[in-house]
N, C-alpha and C positions, 0 to 999 in steps of 0.2 A: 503454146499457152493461149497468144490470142489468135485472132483472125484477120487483118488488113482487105479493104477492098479501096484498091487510087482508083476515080474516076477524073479523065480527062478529054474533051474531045481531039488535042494532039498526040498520037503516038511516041511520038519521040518525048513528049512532057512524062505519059503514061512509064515510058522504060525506061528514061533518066532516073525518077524517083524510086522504081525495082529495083535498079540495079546498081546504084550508089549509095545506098545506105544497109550496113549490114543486120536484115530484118531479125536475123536469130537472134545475133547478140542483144538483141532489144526484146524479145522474148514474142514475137512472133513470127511464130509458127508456120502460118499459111497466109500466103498473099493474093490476092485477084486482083484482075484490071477490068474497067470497063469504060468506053469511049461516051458515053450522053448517059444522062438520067432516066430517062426507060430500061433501058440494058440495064444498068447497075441497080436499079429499082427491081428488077426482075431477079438478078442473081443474087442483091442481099436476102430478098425472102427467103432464096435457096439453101445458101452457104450460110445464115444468121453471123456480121462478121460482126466483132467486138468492136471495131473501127472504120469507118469511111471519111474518108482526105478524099474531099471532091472540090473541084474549081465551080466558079460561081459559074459565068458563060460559057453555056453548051448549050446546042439546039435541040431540038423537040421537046425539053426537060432541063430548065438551068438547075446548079444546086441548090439556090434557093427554096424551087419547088418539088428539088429530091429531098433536101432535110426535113420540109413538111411532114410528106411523105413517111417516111423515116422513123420521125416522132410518132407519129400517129399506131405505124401497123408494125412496128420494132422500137417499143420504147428504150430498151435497154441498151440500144446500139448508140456510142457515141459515134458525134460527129466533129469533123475538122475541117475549116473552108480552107482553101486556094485560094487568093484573089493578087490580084496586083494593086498599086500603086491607087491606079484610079477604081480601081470596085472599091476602095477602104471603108464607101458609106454602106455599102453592099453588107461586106463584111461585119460591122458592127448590128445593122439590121438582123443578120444572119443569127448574131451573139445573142440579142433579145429573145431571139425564139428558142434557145438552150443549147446552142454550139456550144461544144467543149472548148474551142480554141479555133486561131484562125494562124494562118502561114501567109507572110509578103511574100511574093516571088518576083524575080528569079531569087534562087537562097541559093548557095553552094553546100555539097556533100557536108561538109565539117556544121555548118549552120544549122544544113537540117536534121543531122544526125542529133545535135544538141537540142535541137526544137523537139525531134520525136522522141528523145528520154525526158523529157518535162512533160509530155505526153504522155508515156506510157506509165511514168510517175502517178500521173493524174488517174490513170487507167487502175494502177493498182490500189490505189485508195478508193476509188468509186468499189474495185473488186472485192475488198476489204468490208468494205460497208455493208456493201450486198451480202457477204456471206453472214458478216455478223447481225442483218437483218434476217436472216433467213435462219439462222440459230437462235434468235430470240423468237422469230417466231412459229420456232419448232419447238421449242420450250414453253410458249405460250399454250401451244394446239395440247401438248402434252399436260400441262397445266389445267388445262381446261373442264375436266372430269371434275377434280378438286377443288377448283373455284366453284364453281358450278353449283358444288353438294353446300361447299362452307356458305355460298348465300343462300341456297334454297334454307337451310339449316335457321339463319339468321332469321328468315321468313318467321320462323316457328316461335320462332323467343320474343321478339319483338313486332313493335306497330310502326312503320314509316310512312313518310308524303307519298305520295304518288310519285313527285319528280325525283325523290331518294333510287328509285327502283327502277325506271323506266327505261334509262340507258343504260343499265346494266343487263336487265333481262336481253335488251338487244345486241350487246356486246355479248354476251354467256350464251347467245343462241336457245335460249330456254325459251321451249314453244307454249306460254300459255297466253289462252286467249282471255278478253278484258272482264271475264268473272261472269257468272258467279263458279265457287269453289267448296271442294269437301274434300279433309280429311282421311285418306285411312291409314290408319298404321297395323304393321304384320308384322307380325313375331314368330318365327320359326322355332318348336322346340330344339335345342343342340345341347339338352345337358348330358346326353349319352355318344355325343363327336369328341373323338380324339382333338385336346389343345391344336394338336398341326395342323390340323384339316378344316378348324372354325371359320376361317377367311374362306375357303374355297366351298364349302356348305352355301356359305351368308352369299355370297356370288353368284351362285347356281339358283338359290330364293331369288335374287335379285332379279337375274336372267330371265327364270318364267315370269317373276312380277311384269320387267316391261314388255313381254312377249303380249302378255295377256291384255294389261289395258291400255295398250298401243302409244307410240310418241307422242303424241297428242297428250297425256299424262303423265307428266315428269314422276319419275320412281329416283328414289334417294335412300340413305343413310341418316339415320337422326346421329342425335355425339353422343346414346351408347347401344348403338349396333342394331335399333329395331327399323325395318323397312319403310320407309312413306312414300302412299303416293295423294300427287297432289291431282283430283280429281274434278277435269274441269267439265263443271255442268253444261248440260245443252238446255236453252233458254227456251227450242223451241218445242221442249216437251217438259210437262207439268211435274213438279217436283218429287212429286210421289216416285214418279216413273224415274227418275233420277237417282232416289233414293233403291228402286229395285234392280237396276243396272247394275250400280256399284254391289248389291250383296250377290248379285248374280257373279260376279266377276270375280269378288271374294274368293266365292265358293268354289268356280273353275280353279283355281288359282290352288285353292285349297288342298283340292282333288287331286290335281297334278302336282301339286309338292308332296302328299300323300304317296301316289300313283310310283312319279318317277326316282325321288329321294327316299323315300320310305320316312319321311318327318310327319310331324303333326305340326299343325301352323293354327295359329292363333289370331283372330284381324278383329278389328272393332275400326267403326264410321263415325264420325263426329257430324256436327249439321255443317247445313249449307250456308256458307258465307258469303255477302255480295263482292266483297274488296279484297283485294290478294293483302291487303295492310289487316285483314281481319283472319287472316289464316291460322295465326297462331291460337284463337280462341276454338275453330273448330278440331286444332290439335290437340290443346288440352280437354277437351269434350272426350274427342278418340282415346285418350290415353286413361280417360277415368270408364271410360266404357270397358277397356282392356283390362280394366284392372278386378273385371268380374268373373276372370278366370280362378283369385282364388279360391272361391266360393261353388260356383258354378262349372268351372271345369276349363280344360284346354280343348284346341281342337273345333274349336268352335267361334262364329262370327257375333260378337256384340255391337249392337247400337245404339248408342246414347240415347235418342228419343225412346227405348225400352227401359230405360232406368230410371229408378227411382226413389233414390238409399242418399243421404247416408244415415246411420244410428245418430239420436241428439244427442247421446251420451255415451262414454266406455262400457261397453262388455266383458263378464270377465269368466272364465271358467273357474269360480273358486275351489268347486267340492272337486271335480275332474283331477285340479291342480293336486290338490292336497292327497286324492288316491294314487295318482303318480308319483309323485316325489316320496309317499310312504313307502311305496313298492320298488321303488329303485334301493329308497334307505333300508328294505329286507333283501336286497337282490332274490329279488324273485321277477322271471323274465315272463313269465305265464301273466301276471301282475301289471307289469308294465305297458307291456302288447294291450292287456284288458282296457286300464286306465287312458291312454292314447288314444283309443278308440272312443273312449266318453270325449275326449277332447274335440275329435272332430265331429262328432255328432254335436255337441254343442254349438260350434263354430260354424258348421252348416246349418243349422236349423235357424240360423239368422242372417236370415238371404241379405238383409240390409246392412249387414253388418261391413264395414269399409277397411277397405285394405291397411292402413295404417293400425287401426287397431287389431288386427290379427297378429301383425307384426310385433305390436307393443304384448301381446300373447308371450308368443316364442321368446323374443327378446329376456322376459322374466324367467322364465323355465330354462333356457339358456343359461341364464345369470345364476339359478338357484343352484342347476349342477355343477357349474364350477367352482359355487360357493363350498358344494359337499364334496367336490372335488380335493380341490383344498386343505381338506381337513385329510388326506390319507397320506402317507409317506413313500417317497418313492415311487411316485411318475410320472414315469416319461414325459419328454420333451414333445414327443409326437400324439400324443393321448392328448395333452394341452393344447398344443395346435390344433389338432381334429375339432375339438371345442370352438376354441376361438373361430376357427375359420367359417363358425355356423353363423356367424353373426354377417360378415360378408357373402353368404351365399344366400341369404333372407331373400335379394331381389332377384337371386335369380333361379329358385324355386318358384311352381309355377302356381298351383293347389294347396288346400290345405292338406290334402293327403301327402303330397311330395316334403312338405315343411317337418310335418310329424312324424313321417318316416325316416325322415334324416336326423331329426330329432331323438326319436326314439331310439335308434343306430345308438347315439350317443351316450342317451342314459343305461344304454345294454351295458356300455364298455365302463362307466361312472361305476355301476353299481357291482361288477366284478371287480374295478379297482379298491372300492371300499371292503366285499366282502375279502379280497387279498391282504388287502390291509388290517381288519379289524384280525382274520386270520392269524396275522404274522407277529400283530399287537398283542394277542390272545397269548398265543408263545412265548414272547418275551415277558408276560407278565406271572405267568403259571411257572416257567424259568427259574424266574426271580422269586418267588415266594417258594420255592423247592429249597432253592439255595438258602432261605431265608430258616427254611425249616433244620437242614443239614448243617446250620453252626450254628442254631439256640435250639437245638430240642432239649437240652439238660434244665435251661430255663423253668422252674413250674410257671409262670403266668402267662407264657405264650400260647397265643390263642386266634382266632381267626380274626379278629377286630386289630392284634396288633400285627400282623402279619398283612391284614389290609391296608395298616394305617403306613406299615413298610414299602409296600407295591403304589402307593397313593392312588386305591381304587376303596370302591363303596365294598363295604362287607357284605352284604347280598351278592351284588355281582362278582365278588370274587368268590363267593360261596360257588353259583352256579357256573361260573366258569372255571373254578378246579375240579370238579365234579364231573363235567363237560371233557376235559378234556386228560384228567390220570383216570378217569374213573372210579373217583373215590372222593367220598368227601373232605374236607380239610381235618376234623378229629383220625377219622382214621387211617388216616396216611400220616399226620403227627406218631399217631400211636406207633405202628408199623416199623417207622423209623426208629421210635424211641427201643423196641423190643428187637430190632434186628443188633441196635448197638450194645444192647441189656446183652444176649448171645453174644457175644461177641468180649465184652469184659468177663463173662461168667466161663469163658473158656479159656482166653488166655492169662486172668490174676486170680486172686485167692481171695476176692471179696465174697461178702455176705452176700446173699439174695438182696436183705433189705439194703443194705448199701449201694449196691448195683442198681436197685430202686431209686433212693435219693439220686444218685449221680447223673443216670438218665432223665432227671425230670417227672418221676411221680411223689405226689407228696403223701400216698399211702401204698406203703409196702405189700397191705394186703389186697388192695385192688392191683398192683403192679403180676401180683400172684396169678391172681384170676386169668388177668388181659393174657399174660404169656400162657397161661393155661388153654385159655381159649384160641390162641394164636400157632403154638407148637404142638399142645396137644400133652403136654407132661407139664410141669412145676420146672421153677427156676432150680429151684434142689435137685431136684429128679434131672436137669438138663447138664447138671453141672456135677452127679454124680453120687451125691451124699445124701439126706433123707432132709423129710420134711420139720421143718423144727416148729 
């Protein structure tokens, strides 16, 4: 485990110490000798030994001037002096310059066997440390990516001193020089990347990011997943020309995540900042310049000094609104697609118009469908989610086109849920006023107002919707009924026509006459066999 070199210049001092102490059992390994400090100076470089036990006086090189030595071009080599009686000032001289330990001699075998396990003691704890230093700081180096981003990140949010930052950018190895700086931030389209694959996308963006504008340009992670780099200006060219680098680089950048990824990428510049404490202001610049993708489109580079919005007041698409939500309430898909379309026309035709309020857009029409939602019976758990989840997916839709598309997705499936429903409502309500009809037709005052006021629906709409769906109006499917059960008494009892009349519910026998006439095509008489009275 370790290494031993005894330096002595008597031989016999050199193989006493070899060979009267059992070096294994003390956990080293391999032992060298060597007679003066040149020699031993020469073979520690060789053999690098964990340990050298050198006596102080030896000629051409005392140990004094080997542990110099020692320290200097093998720091990690302890050392252990030899001295006798009269070197002891030696010795403690020795201790000052970082001797591990020193040995009186002569010692006997048992003395020094117990001196070199308080040594080798010493030896394992130094071993100890070292490696737990060399653990923390492989943890560190590892670490280091992460710190790195968590302050660059910091940068963006807040304003600090100068002396806040200074030894840290030096500790974090983050190469920016003393300003001035610019903003960009990139945004990779990934709403058509499998969830798996999102990290290894956003990594590959990142990759060409800093391929392209070189270490000298810290490229990062903001805390929610859009790329930054932090773009440090050349002073000794005119800002302009500053400003046309970075969209030059944009655009490479662009090209080649186009090119090699098959994405579209999104970038916007914010200005140029003199103090890295003012960073976070050309970030928020960048990030409102970004945000004229909804409008404007993806795929493309914004820069703030182009912009010039926002609206002084909300925008609203009323009439747009109100053809949409009418046409979903008809499920009609032709309808909704149209009205959609007025929406985004609207919404583009006002370039100034600012992302939050586009937002505050969707967000109502969102809110209206689940309002009509709501009102149907019977859906699903996954149809509700589909909805709600529109509301979380707001920022990460990129255009107005992408927003109303997903949007409109929505009310496709709204407005089949309603027509399902009003369907299914339809039924039970035509059902129920059948049944309504098949235990009171003998009733005379029943009538379509009471039979509405039965089903508790408006007598019109139940007019057109039994109509709609026996195919027959409410009189005459009354009737119908009344004259199949009128057959039906006239064949199996010995009642009168006009009785059979009363009992089915007419209150004149001789329109009862007529109806079955015009119904069977003979007289209640003539049906039941006997003549006309």
């Amino acid at each position: 485990m370790y290494k031993i070199l005894i330096v002595d210049d008597e031989e016999l001092v050199r193989t006493s110490i070899t060979t009267i102490v059992d070096w294994a059992s003390l956990g080293f390994t391999e032992v060298y000798q060597a007679e003066n400090g040149i020699e031993a100076l020469a073979l520690a470089l060789k053999v690098k030994p964990d340990l050298v036990l050198t006596d102080i006086r030896m000629p051409f090189m005392d140990g004094l001037q080997l542990s110099a030595q020692l320290r200097e071009k093998l720091p990690s080599t302890s050392i252990v002096i030899l001295s006798g009686h009269d070197e002891f000032k030696y010795a403690q001289q020795a201790i000052a310059y970082g001797i591990l330990d020193y040995i009186l001699k002569p010692i006997g075998p048992d003395s020094l066997y117990e001196k070199m396990l308080e040594i080798k003691t010493k030896l394992d704890l130094n071993l100890n440390k070292k490696k737990y230093l060399e653990k923390i700081r492989s943890q560190l180096h590892q670490s280091l990516p992460l710190l790195t981003e968590k302050f660059l990140n910091s940068l963006l949010y807040n304003s600090f001193e100068n002396k806040a930052y200074s030894k840290t950018l030096e500790f974090l190895e983050i190469p920016l020089t003393p300003g001035p700086y610019l903003i960009c931030v990139i945004e990779p389209d990934l709403l058509d990347i499998y969830e798996n694959d999102l990290e290894l996308y956003s990594f590959a963006v990142k990759n060409i990011a800093t391929e392209t504008f070189s270490s000298k340009h810290p490229v990062f992670s903001d805390a929610v997943g859009r790329i930054i780099v932090v773009f440090c200006v050349d002073t000794q060219i005119s800002e302009e020309e500053n400003h046309s680098i970075t969209f030059e680089l944009l655009n490479i950048l662009k090209n080649n995540v186009n090119f090699y990824l098959k994405l579209q990428l999104t970038a916007a510049k914010g200005s140029i900042v003199n103090e890295i404490n003012s960073l976070y202001m050309s970030y928020n610049e960048a990030i409102s310049a970004l945000e004229c993708k909804y409008t404007l489109g993806k795929n493309r580079i914004y820069d703030i000094r182009d912009i010039n919005y926002v609206e002084s007041s909300i925008v609203y698409p009323h009439d747009a609104y109100v053809e949409f939500m009418d046409a979903v309430k008809s499920a009609r898909t032709d309808l909704i697609i149209q009205a959609s379309g007025s929406i985004v026309a609207f919404l583009k035709s006002r370039h100034t118009i600012s992302p939050a309020n586009i937002k505050l857009v969707f967000i109502d029409i969102i809110t209206s469908l689940l309002k009509l939602l709501a009102m149907t019976k019977g859906t699903s758990l996954e149809v509700w989610n589909k909805g709600l989840s529109l509301f979380s997916e707001l920022d990460k839709q990129g255009t107005v086109e992408e927003l109303t598309n997903a949007t409109t997705e929505f009310a496709i499936t709204v407005s089949v849920e309603l027509a399902a429903s009003r369907s299914k409502s339809t039924s039970i309500i035509v059902c129920k006023v059948i049944e309504y009809i098949k235990d009171n037709y003998q009733l005379q005052d029943i009538s379509l107002f009471s039979a509405a006021n039965y089903a508790s629906v408006n007598a019109s709409y139940l007019s057109t919707l039994f109509k709609k769906e026996t195919g027959k109006n409410f009189v005459d499917y009354l009737n119908r009924v009344r004259i199949e059960k009128a057959m039906e008494l006239l064949r199996t009892t010995d009642l009168k026509a006009y009785e059979v009349a009363y009992m089915t519910g007419f209150s004149n026998p001789h329109y009862f006459s007529i109806l079955f006439k015009k119904h069977i095509g003979i007289t209640p008489s003539e049906f039941k066999g006997g003549t006309d009275e």
